[in-house]
C-alpha positions as a Markdown table, in Angstrom:
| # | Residue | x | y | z |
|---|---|---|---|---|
| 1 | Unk | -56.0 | -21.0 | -15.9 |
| 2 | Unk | -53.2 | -19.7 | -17.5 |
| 3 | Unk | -49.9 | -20.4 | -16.5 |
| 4 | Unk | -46.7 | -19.0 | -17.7 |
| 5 | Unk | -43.5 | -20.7 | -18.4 |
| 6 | Unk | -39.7 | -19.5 | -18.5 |
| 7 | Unk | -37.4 | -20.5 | -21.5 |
| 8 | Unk | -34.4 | -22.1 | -19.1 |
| 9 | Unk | -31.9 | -20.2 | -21.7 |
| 10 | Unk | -33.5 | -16.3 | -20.7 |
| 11 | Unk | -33.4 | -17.3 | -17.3 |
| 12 | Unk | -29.8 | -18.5 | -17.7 |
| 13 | Unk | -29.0 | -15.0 | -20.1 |
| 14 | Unk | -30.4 | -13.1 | -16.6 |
| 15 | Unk | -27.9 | -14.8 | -14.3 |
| 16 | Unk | -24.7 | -14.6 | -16.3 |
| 17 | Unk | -25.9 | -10.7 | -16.9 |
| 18 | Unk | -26.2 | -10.6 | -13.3 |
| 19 | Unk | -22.9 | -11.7 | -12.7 |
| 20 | Unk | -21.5 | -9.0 | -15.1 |
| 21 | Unk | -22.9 | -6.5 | -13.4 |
| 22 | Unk | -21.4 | -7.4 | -9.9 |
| 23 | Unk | -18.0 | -8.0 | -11.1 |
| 24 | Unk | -17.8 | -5.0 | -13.1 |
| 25 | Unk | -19.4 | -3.3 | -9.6 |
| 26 | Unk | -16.6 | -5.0 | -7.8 |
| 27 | Unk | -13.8 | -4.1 | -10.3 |
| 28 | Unk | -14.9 | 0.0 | -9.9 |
| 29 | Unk | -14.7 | 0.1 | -6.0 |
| 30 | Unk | -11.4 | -1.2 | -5.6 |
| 31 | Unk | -8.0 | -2.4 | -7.6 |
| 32 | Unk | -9.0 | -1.3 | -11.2 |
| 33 | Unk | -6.6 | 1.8 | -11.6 |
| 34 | Unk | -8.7 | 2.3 | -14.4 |
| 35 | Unk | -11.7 | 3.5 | -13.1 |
| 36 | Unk | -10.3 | 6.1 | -10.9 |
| 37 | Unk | -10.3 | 8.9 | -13.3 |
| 38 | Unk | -9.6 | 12.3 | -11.9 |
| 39 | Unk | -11.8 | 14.5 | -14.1 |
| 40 | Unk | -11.2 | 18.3 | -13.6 |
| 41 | Unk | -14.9 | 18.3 | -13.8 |
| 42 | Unk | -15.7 | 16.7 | -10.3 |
| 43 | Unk | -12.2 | 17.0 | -8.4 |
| 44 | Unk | -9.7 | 14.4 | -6.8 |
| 45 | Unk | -11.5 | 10.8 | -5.9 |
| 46 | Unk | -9.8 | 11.3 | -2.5 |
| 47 | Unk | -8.3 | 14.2 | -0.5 |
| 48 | Unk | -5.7 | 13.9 | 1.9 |
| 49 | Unk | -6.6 | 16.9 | 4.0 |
| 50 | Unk | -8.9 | 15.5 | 6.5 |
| 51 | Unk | -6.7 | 12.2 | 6.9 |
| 52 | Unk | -5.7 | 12.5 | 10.8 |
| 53 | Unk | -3.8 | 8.7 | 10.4 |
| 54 | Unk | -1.6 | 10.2 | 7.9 |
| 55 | Unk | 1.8 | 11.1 | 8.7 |
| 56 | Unk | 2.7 | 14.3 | 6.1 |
| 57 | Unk | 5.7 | 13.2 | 4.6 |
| 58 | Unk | 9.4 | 14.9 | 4.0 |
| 59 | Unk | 13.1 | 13.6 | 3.6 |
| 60 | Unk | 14.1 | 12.1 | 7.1 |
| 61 | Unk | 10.2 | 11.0 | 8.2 |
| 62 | Unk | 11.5 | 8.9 | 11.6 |
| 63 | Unk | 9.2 | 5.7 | 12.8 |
| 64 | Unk | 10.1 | 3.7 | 15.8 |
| 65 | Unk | 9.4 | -0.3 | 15.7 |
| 66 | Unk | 7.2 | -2.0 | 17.7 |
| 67 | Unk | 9.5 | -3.3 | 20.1 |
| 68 | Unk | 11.4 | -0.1 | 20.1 |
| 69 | Unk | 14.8 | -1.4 | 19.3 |
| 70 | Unk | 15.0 | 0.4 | 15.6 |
| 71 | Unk | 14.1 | 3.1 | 13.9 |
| 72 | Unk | 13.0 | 3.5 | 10.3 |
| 73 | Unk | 14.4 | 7.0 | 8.4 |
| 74 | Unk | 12.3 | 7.4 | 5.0 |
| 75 | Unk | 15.3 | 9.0 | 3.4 |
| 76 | Unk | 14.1 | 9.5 | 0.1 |
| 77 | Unk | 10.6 | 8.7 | -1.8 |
| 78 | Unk | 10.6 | 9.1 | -5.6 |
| 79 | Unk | 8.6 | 10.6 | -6.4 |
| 80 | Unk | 8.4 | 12.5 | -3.4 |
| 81 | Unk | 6.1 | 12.7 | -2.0 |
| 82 | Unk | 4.4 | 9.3 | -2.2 |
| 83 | Unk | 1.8 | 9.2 | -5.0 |
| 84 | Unk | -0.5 | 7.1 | -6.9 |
| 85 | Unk | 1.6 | 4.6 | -8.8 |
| 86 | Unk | 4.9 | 2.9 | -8.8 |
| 87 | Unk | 6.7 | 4.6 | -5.8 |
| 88 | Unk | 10.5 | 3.6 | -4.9 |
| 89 | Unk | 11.8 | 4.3 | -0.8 |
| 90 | Unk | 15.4 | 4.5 | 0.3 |
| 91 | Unk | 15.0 | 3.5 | 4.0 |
| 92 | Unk | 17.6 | 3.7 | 6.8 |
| 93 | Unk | 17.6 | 1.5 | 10.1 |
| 94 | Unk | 19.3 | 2.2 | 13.1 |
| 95 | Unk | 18.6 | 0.8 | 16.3 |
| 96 | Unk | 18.2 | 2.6 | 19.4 |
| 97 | Unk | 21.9 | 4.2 | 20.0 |
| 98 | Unk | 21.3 | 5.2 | 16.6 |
| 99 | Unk | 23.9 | 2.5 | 15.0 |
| 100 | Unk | 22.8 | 2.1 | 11.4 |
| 101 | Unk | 21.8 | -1.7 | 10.7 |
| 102 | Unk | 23.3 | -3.8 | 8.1 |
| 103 | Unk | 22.7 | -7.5 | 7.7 |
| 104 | Unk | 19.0 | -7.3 | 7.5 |
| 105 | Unk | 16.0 | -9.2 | 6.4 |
| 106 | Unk | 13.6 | -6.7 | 5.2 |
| 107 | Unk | 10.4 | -7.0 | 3.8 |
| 108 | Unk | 7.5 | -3.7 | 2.8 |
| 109 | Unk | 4.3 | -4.7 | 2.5 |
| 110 | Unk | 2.0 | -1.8 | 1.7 |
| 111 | Unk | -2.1 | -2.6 | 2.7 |
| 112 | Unk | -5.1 | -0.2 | 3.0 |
| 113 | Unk | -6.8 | -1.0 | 5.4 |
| 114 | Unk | -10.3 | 1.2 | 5.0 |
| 115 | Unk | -10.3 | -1.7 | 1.8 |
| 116 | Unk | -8.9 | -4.7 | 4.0 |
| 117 | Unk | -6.6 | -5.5 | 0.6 |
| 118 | Unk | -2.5 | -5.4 | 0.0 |
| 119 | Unk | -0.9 | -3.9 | -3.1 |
| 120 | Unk | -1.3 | -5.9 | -5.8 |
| 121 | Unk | 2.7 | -5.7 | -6.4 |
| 122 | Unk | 5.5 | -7.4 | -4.4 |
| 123 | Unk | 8.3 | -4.9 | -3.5 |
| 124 | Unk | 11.6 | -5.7 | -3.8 |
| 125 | Unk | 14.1 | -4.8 | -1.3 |
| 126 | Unk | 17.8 | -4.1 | -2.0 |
| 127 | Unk | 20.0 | -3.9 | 1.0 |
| 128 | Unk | 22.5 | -0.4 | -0.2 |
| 129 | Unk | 24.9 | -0.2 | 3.4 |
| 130 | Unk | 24.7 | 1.7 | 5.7 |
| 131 | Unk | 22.2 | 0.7 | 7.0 |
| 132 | Unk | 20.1 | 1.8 | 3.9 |
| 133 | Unk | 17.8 | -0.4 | 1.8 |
| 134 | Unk | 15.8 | 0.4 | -1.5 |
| 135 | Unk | 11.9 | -0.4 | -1.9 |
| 136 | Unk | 10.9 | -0.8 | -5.2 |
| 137 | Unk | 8.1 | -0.9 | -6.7 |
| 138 | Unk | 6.3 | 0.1 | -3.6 |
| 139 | Unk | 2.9 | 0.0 | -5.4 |
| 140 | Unk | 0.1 | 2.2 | -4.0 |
| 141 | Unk | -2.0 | 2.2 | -6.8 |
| 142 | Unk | -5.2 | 3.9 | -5.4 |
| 143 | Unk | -5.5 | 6.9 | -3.7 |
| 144 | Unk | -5.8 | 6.8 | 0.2 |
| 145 | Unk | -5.0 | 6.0 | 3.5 |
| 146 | Unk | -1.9 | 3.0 | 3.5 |
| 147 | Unk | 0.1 | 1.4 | 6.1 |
| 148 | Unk | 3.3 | 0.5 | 5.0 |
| 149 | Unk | 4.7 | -1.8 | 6.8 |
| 150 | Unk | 8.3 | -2.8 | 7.4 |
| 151 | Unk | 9.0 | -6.0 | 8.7 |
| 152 | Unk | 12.7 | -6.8 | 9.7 |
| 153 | Unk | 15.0 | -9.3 | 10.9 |
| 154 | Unk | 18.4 | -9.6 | 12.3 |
| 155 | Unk | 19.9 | -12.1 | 10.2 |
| 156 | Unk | 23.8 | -12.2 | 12.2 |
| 157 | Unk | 22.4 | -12.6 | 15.5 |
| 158 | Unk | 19.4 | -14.2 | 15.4 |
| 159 | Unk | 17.4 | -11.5 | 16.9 |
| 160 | Unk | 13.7 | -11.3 | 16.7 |
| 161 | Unk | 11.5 | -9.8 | 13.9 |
| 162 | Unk | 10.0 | -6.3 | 14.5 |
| 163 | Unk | 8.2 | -4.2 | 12.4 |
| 164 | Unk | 8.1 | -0.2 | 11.6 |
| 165 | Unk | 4.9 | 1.1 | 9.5 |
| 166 | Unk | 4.5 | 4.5 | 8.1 |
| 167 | Unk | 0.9 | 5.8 | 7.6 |
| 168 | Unk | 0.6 | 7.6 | 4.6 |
| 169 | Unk | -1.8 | 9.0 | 2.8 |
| 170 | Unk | -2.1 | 9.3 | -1.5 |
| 171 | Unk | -3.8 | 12.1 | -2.5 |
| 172 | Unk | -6.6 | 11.4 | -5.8 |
């Protein structure tokens, strides 16, 4: 009878190899900006045409919070419109007479959700008067379907926290 026997190092080799091959698998799909080449030879990775979530943007794009106490004015996205990338918003609040909103707490916190991940990249938000704040880096770094979500808080009276979130979509 002949029997055969495995050197513990190839069968080790074979595992770590393995590994390799998921994490580079892993790395591909989703977050490596880049592997998402756009080769002129096989067209965008994504295109925004069919996207039905999407709202299309331009200056002034309105969204009303959750509670319906505020509204959120995209006033200005550079570049515009979104893209792939380091974005930066100016964003107005009012609340429902239309009375722009100073003295908030605002947070963006862009997520795709076909992916189930965040942006990699904390946005920093600068209150300008007004009621206008500045987003920046808002960091969509893959093309697709994003939620950005606006979360806010009245800071002078206590209020509760509400949230506005524009759909967008990034074109490959």
């Amino acid at each position: 009878m002949n029997t055969m026997r495995l050197n513990p190092m190839t069968i080790s080799s074979a595992r770590r190899a393995g590994a390799m091959i998921v994490l580079a698998t892993a790395a591909v799909g989703c977050g490596s900006p880049d592997a998402m080449v756009d080769d002129a030879s096989t067209g965008p990775l994504y295109s925004c045409a069919a996207e039905t979530r999407a709202v299309p943007y331009a200056p002034n794009v309105t969204r009303t919070s959750a509670s319906g106490n505020y509204k959120a004015i995209l006033l200005q996205s550079t570049p515009a419109p979104p893209s792939r990338g380091s974005d930066a918003w100016t964003v107005k609040f009012v609340d429902a007479n239309d009375v722009a909103q100073d003295g908030l707490t605002v947070s963006a916190a862009p997520f795709m959700p076909d992916h189930g991940h965040p942006s990699t990249i904390k946005a920093v938000v600068t209150p300008l008067g007004a009621g206008e704040y500045s987003m920046t880096p808002l960091y969509l770094y893959m093309p697709g379907y994003w939620e950005v979500t606006l979360t806010l808080k009245p800071s002078a009276d206590g209020g509760a926290t509400d949230s506005v979130m524009f759909p967008i979509c990034i074109p490959g």
